[in-house]
C-alpha positions as a Markdown table, in Angstrom:
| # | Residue | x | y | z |
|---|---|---|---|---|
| 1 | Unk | 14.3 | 25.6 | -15.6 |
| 2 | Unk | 15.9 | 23.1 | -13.4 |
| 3 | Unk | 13.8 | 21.0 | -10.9 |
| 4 | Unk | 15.0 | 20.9 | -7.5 |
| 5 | Unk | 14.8 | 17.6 | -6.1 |
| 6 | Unk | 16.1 | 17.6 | -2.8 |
| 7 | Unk | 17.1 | 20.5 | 0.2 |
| 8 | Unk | 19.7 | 20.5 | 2.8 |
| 9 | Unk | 21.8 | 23.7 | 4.6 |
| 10 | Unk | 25.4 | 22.7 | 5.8 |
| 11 | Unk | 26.7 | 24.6 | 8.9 |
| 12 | Unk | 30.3 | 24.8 | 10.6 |
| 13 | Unk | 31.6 | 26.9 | 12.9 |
| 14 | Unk | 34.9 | 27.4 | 11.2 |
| 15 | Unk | 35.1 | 28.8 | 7.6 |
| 16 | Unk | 37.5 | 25.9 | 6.6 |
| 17 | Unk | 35.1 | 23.0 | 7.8 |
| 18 | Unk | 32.1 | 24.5 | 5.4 |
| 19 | Unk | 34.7 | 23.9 | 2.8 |
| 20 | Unk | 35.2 | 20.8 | 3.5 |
| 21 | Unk | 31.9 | 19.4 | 4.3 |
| 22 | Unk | 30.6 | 21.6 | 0.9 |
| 23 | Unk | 33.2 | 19.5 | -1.2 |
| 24 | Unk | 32.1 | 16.6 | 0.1 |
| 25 | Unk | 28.6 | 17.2 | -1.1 |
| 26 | Unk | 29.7 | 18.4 | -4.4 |
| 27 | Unk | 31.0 | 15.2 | -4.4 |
| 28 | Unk | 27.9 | 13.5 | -4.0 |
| 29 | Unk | 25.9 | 15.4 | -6.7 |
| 30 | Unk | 25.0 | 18.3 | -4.7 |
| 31 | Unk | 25.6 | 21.7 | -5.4 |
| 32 | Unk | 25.4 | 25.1 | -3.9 |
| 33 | Unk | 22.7 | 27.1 | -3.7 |
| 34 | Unk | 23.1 | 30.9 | -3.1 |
| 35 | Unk | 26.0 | 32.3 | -1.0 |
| 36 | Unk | 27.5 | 31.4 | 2.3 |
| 37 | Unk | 25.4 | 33.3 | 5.0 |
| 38 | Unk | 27.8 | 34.2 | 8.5 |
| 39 | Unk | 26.5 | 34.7 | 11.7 |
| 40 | Unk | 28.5 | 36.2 | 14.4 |
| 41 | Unk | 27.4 | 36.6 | 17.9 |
| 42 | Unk | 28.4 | 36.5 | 21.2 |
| 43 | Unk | 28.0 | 37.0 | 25.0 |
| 44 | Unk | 30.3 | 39.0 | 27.1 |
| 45 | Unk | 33.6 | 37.8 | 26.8 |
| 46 | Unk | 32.5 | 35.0 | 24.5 |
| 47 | Unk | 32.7 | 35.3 | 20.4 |
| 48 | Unk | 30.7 | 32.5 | 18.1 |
| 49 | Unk | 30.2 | 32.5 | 14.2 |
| 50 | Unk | 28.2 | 30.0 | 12.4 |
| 51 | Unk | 28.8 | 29.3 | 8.7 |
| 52 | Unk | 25.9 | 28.1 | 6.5 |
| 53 | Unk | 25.7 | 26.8 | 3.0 |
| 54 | Unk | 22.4 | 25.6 | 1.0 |
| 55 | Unk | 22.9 | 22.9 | -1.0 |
| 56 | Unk | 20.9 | 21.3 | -3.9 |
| 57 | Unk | 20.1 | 18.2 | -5.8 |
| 58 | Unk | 18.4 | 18.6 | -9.6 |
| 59 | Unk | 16.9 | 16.1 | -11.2 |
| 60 | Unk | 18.5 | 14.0 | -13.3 |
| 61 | Unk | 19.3 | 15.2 | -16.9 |
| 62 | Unk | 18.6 | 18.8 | -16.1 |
| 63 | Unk | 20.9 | 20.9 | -17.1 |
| 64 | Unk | 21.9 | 24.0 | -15.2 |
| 65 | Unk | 23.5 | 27.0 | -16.2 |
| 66 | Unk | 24.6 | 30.5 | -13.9 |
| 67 | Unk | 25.0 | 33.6 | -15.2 |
């Protein structure tokens, strides 16, 4: 099994700017962890969503694999 080495959760308030900022990290090493989570919520005439993404570092030489 894969060590994780390091933890961090990307948020945006627009689905397109969690794209963004996600390749950036991917970039860097990182990769997802789990799925997007979407939280939308509001106050009277007022509508806000918040998109999160966990990302993850693994060690170094481990390999990981998805199924």
């Amino acid at each position: 099994m894969a060590k994780i080495i390091d933890y961090c959760l990307i948020t945006a308030s627009e689905a397109n700017d969690l794209d963004e900022a996600v390749c950036k990290y991917i970039r860097k090493d990182w990769q997802p962890f789990g799925g997007v989570a979407i939280n939308e919520y509001g106050f009277d005439d007022t509508h806000y969503s918040l998109f999160a993404q966990a990302m993850v570092k693994y060690a170094e030489g481990d390999n990981v694999t998805t199924t």
